[in-house]
DSSP file (Angstrom, degrees, kcal/mol; ACC not computed):
  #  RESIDUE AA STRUCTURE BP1 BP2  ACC     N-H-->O    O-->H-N    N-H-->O    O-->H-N    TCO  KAPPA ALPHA  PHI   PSI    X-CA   Y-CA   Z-CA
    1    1 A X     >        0   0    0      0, 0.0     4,-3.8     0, 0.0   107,-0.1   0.000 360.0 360.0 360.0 -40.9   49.6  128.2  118.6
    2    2 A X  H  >  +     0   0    0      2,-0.2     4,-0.6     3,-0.1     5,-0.1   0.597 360.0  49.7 -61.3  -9.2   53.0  129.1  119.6
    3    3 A X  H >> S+     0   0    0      2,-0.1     4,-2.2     3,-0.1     3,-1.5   0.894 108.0  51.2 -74.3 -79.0   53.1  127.0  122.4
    4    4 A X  H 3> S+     0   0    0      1,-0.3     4,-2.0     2,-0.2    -2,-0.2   0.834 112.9  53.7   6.2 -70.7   51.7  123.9  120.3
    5    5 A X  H 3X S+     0   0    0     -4,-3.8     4,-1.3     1,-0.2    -1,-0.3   0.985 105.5  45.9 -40.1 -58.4   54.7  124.9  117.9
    6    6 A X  H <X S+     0   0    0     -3,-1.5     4,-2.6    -4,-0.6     3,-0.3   0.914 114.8  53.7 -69.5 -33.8   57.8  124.9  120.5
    7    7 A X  H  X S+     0   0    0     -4,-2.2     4,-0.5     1,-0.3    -1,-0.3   0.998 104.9  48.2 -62.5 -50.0   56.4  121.5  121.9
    8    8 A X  H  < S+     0   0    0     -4,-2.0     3,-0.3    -5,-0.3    -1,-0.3   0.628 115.1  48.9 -84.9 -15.6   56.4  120.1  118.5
    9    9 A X  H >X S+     0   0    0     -4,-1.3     4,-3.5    -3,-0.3     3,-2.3   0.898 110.4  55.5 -77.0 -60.0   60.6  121.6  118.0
   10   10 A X  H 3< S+     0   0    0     -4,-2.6    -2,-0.2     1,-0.3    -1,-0.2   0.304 106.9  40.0 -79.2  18.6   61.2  120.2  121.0
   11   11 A X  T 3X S+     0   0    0     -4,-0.5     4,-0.5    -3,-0.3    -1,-0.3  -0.077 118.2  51.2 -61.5 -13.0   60.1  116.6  120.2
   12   12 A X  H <> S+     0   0    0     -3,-2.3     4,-1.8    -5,-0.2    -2,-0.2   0.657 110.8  46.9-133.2 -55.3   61.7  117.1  116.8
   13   13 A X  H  X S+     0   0    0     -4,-3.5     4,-1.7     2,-0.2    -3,-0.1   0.929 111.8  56.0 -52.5 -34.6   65.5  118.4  118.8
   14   14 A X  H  > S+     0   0    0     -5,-0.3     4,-3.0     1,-0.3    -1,-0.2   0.967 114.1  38.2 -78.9 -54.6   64.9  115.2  121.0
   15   15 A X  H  X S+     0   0    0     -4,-0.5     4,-3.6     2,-0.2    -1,-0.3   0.736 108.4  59.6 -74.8 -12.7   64.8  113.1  117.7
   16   16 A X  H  X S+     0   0    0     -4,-1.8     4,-2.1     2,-0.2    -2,-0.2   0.996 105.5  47.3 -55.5 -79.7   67.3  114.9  116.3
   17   17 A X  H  X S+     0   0    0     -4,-1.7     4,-2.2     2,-0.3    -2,-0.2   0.663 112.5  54.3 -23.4 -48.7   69.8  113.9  119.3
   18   18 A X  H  X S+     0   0    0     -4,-3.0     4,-1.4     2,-0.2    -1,-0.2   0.998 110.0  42.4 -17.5 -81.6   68.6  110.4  118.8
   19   19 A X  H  < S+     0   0    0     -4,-3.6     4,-0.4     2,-0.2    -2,-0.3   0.681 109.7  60.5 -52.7 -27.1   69.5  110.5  115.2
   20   20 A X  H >X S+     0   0    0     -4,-2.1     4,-1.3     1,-0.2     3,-1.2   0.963 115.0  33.9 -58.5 -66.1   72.8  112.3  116.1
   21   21 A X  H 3<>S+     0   0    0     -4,-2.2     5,-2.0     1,-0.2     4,-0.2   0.788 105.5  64.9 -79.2  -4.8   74.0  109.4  118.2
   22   22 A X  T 3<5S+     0   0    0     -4,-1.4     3,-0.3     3,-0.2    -1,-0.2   0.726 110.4  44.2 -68.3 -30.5   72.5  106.5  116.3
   23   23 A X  T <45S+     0   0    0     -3,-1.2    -2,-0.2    -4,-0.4    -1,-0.2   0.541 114.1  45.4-119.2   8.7   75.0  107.7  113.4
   24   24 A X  T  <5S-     0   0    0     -4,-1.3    -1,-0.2    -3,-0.2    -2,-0.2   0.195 123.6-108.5-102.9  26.7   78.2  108.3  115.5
   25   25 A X  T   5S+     0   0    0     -3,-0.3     2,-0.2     1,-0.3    -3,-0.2   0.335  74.0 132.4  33.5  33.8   77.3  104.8  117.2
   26   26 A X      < -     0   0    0     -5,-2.0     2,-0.4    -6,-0.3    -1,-0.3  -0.424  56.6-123.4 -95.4 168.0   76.2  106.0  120.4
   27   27 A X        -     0   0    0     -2,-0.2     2,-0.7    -5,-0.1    -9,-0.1  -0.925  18.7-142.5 -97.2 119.6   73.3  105.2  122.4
   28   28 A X        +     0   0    0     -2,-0.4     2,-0.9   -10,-0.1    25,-0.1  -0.570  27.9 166.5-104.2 112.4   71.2  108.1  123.4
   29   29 A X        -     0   0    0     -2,-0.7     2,-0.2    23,-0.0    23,-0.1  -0.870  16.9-162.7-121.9  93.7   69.8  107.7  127.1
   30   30 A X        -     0   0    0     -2,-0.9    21,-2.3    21,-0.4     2,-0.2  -0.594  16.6-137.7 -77.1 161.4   68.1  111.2  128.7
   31   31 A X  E     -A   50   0A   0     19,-0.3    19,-0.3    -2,-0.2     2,-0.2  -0.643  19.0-169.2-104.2 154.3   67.7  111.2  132.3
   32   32 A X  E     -A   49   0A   0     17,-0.7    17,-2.5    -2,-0.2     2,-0.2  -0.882  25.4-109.3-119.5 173.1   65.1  112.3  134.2
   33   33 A X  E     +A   48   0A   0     -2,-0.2     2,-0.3    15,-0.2    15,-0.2  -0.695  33.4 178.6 -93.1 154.5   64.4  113.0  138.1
   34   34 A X  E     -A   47   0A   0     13,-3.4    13,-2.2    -2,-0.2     2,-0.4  -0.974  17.9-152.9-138.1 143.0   62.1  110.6  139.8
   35   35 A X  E     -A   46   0A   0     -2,-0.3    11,-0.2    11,-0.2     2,-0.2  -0.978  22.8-177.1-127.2 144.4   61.4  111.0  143.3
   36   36 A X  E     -A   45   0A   0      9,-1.9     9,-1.5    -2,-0.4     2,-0.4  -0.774  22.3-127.6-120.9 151.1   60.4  107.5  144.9
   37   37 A X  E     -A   44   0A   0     -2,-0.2     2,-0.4     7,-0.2     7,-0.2  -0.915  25.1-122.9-120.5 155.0   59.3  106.4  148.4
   38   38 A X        -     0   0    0      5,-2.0     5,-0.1    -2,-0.4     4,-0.0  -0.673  17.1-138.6 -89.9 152.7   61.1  103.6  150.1
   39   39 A X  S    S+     0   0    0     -2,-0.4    -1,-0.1     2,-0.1    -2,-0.0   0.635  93.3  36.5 -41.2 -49.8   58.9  100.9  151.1
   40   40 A X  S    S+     0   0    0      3,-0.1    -1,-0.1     1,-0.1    -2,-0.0   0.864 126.2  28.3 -92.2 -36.9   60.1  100.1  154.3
   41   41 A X  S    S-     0   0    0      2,-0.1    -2,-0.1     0, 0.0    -3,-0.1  -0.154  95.2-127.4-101.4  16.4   61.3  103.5  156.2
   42   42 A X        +     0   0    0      1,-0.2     2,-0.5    -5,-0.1    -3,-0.1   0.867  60.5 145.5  12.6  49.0   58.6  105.8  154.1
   43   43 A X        -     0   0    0     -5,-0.1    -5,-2.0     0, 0.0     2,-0.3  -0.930  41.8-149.9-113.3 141.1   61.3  108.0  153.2
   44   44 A X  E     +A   37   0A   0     -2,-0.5     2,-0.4    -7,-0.2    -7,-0.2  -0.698  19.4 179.9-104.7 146.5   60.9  109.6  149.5
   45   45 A X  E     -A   36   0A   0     -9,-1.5    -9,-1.9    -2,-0.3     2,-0.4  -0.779  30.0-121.8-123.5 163.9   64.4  110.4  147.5
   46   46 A X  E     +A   35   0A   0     -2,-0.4   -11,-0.2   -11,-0.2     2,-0.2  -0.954  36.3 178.4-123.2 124.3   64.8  111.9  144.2
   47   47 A X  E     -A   34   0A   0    -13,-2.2   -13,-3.4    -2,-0.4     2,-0.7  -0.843  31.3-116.6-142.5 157.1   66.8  109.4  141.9
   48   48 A X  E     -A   33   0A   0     -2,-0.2     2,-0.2   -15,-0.2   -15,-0.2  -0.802  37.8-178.0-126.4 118.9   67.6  110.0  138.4
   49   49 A X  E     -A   32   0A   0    -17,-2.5   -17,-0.7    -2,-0.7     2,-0.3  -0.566  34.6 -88.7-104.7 178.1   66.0  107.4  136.0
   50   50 A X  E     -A   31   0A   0    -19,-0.3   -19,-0.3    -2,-0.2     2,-0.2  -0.850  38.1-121.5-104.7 142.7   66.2  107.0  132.5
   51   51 A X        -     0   0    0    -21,-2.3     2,-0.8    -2,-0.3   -21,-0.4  -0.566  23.6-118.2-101.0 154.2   63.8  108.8  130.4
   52   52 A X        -     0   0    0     -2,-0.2     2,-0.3   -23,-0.1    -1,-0.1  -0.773  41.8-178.4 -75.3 105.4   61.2  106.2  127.7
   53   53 A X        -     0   0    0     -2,-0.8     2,-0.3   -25,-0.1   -25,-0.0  -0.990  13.3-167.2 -82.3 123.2   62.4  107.7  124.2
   54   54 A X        -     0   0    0     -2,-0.3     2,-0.3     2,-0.0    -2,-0.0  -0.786  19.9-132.4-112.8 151.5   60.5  106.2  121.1
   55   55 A X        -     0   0    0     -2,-0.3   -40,-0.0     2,-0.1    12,-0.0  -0.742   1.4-147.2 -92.4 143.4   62.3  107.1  117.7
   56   56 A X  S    S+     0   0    0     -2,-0.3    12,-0.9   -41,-0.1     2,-0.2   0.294  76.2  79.7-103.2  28.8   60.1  108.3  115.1
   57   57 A X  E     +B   67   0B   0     10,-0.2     2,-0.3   -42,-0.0    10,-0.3  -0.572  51.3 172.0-104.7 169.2   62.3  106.8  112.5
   58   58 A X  E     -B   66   0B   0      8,-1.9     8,-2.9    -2,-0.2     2,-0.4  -0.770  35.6-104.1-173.9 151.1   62.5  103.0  111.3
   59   59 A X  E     -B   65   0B   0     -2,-0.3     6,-0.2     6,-0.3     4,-0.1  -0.713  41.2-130.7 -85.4 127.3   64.4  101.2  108.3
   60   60 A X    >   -     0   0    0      4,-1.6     3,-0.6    -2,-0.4    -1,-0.1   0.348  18.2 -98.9 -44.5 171.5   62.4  100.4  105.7
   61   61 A X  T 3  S+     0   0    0      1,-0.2     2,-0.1     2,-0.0    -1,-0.1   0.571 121.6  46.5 -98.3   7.8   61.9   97.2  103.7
   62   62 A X  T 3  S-     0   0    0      2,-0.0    -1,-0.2     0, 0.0    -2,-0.1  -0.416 126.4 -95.2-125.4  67.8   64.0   98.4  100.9
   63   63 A X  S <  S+     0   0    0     -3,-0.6     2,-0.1    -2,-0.1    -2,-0.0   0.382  89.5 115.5  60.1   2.0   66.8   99.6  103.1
   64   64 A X        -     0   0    0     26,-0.0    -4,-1.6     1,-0.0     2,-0.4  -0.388  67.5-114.9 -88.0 178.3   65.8  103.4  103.4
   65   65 A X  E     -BC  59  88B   0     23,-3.9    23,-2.1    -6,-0.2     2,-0.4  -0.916  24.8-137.9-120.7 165.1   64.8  104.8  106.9
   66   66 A X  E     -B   58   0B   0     -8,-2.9    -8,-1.9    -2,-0.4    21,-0.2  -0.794  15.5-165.4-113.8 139.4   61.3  105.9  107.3
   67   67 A X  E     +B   57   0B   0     19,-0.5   -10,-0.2    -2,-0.4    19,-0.1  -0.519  13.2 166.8-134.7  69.9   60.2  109.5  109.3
   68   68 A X        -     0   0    0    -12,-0.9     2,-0.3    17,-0.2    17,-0.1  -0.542  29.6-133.5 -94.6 157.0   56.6  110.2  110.4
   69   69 A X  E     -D   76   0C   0      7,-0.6     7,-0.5    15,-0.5     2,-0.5  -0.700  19.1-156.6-103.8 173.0   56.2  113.1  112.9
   70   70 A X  E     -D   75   0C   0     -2,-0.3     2,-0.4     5,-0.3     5,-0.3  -0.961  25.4-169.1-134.0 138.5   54.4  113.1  115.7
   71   71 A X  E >  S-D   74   0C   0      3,-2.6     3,-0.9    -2,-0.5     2,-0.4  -0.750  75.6 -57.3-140.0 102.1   52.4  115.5  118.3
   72   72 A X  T 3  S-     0   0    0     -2,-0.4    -1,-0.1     1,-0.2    46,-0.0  -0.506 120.4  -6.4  58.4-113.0   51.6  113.3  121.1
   73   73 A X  T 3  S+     0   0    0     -2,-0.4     2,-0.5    -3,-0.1    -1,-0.2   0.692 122.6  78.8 -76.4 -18.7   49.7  110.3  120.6
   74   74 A X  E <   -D   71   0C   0     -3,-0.9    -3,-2.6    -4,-0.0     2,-0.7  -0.675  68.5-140.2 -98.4 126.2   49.0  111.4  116.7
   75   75 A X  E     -D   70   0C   0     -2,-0.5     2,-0.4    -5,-0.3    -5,-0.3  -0.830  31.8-130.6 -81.0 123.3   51.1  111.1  113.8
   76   76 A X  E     -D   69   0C   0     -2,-0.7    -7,-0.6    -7,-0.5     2,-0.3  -0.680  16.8-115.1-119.0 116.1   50.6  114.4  111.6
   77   77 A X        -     0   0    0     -2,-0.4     2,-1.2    36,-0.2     7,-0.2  -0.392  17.1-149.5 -23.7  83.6   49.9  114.4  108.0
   78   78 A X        -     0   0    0      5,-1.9     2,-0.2    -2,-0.3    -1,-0.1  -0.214  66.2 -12.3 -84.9  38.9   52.4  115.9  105.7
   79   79 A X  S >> S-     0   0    0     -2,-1.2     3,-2.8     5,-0.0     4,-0.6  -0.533  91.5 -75.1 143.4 161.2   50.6  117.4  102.5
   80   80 A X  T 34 S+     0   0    0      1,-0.3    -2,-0.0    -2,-0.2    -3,-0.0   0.435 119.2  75.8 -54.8  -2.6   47.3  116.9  101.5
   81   81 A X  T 34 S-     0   0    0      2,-0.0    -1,-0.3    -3,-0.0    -3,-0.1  -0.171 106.3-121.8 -96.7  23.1   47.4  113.5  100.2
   82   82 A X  T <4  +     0   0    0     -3,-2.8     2,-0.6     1,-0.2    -2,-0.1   0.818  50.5 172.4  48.2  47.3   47.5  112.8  104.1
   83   83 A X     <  -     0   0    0     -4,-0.6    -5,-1.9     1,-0.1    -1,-0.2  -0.767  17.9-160.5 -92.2 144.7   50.8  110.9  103.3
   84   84 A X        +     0   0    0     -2,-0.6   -15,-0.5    -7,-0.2     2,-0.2   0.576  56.1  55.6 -85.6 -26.6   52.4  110.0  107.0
   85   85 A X        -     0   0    0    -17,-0.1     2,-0.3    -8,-0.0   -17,-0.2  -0.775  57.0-148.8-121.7 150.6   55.9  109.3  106.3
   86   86 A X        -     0   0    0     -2,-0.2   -19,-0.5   -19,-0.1     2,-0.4  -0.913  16.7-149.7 -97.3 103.3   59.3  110.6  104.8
   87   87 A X        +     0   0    0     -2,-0.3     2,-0.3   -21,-0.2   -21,-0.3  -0.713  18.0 170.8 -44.1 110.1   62.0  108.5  103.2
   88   88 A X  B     -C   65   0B   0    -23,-2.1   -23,-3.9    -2,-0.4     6,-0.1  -0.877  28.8-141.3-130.5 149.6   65.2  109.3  103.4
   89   89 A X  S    S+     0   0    0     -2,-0.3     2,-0.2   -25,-0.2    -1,-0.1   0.800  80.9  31.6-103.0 -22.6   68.3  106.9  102.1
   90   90 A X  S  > S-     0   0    0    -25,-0.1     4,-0.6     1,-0.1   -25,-0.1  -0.764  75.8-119.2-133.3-179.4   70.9  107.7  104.9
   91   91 A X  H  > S+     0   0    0     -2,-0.2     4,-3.6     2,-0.2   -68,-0.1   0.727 117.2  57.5 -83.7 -16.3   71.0  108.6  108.6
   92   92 A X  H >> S+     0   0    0      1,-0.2     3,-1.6     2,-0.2     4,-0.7   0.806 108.5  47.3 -67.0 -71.6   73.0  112.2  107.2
   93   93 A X  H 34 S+     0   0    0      1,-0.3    -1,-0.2     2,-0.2    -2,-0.2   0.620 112.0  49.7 -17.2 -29.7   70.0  112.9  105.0
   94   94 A X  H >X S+     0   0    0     -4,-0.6     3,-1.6     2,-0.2     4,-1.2   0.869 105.6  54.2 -89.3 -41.4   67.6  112.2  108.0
   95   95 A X  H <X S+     0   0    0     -4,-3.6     4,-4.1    -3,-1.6    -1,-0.2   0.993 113.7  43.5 -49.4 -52.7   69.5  114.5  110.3
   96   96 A X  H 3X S+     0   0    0     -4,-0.7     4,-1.1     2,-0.2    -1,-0.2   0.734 114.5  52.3 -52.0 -10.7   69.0  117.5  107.3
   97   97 A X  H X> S+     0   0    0     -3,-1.6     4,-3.1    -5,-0.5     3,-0.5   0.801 110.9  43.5 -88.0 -77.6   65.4  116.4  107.0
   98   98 A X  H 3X S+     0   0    0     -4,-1.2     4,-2.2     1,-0.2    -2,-0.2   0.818 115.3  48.7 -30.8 -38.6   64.8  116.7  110.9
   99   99 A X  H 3X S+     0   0    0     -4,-4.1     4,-1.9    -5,-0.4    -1,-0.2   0.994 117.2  45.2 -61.8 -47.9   66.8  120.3  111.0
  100  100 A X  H <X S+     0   0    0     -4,-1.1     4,-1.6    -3,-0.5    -2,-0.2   0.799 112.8  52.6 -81.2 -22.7   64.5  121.6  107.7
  101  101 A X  H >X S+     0   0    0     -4,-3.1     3,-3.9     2,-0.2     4,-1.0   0.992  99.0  56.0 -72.7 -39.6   61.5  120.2  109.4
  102  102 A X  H >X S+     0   0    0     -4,-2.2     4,-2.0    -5,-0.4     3,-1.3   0.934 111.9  51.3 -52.4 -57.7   62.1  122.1  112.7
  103  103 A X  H 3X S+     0   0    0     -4,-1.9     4,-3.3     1,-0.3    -1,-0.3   0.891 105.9  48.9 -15.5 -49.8   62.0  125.4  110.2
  104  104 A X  H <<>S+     0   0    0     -3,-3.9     5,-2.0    -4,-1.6     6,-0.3   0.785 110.0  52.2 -94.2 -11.0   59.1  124.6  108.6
  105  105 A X  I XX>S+     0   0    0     -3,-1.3     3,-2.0    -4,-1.0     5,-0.5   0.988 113.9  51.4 -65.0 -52.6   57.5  124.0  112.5
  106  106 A X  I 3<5S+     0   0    0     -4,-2.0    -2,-0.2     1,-0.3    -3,-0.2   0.813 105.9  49.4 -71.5 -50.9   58.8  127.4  113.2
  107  107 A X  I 3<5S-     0   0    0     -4,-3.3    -1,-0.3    -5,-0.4    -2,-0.2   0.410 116.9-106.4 -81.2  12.8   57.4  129.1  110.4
  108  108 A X  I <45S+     0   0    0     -3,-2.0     4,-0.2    -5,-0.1    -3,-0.2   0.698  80.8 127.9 100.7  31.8   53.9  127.8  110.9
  109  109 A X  I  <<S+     0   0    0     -5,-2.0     4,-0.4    -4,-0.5     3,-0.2   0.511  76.2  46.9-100.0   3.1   54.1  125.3  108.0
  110  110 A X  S >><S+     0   0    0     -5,-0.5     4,-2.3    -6,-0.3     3,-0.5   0.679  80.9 101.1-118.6 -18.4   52.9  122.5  110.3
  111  111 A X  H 3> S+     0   0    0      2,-0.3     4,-2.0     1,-0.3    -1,-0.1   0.662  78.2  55.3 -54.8 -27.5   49.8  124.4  112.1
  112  112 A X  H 3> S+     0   0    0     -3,-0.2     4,-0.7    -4,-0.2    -1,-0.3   0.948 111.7  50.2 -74.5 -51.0   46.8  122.7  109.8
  113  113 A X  H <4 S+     0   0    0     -3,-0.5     3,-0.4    -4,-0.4    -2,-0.3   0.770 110.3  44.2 -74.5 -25.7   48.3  119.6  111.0
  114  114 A X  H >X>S+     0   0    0     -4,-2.3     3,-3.7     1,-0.2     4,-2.6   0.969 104.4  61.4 -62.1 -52.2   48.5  120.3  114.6
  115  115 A X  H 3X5S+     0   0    0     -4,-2.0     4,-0.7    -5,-0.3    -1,-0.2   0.715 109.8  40.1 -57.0 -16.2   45.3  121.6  114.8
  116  116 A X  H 3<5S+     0   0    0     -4,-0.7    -1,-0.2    -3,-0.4    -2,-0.1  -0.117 111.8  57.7-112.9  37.4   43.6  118.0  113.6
  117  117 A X  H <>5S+     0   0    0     -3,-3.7     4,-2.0     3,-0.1    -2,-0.2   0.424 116.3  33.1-117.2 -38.2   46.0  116.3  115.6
  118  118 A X  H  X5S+     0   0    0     -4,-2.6     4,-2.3     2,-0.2     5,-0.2   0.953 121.7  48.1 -68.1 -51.2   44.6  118.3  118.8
  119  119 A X  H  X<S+     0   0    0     -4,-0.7     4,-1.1    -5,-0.6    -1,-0.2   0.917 110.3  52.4 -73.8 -28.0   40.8  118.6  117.5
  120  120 A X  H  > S+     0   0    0      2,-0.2     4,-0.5     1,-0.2    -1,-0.2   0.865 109.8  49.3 -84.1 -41.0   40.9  114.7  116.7
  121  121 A X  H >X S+     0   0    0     -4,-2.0     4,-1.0     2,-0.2     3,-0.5   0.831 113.5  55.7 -50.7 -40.4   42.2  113.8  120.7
  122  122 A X  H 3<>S+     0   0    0     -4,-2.3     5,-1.5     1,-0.3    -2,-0.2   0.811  97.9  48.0 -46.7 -56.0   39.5  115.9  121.6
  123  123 A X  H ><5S+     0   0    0     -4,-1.1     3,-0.9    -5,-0.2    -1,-0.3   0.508 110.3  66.5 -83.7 -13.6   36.7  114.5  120.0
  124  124 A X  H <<5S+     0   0    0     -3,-0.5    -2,-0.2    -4,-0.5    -1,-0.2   0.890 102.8  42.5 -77.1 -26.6   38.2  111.2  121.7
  125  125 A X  T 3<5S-     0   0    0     -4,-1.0    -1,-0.3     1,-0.0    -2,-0.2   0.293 118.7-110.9 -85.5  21.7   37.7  112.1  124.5
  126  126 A X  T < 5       0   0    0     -3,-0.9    -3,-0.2     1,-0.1    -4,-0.1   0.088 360.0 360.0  97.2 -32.2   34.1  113.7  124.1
  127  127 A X      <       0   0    0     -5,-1.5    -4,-0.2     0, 0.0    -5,-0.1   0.627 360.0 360.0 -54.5 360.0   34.8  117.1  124.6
């Protein structure tokens, strides 16, 4: 389960760093290595691409921003009334939301919901 956990902090630091430059007005671009083969001489290099980041955030239609989490493909349930989302009225508020969630991954608060984010991918695929 502690693995499961640290994935789900470090998906939650990634959006964090989003949300950090989105509200000093930077643009947040990770890098990754990609190694590619050229076409013509079938020689492969390693070149540094830009890594696909989705935000798990969005502004609202009454001007709030909106916060589901996520663990992979699934968005994970946040109390028992299986509501999906947070609202929060500024980008400071969202940064504090994101720090307090990463707590509450650490301290196991999130574990019901992983486990029927995992067991529900499962059963899609058959297993």
């Amino acid at each position: 389960m502690q693995i499961r956990r640290n994935k789900l902090v470090e998906k939650l630091k990634e959006q964090l760093r989003i949300a950090e430059a989105k509200h000093a007005g930077r643009v947040y671009a990770p890098t990754k290595l990609r190694t590619i083969k050229d076409a013509e001489t079938g020689d492969t290099k390693t070149v540094e691409v830009t890594k696909k980041t989705r935000e798990w955030f969005w502004a609202g239609d009454n001007g709030k921003i909106n916060l589901s989490v996520r663990y992979g493909a699934a968005t994970l349930y946040l109390n028992a009334k299986n509501a999906t989302a947070i609202e929060v009225s500024n980008t400071e508020e969202l940064l504090s939301v994101l720090k307090s969630l990463q707590t509450a991954v650490f301290e196991g608060e999130f574990d019901k919901a992983i486990d029927s984010a995992t067991k529900a991918t499962r059963e899609g695929f058959g297993k």
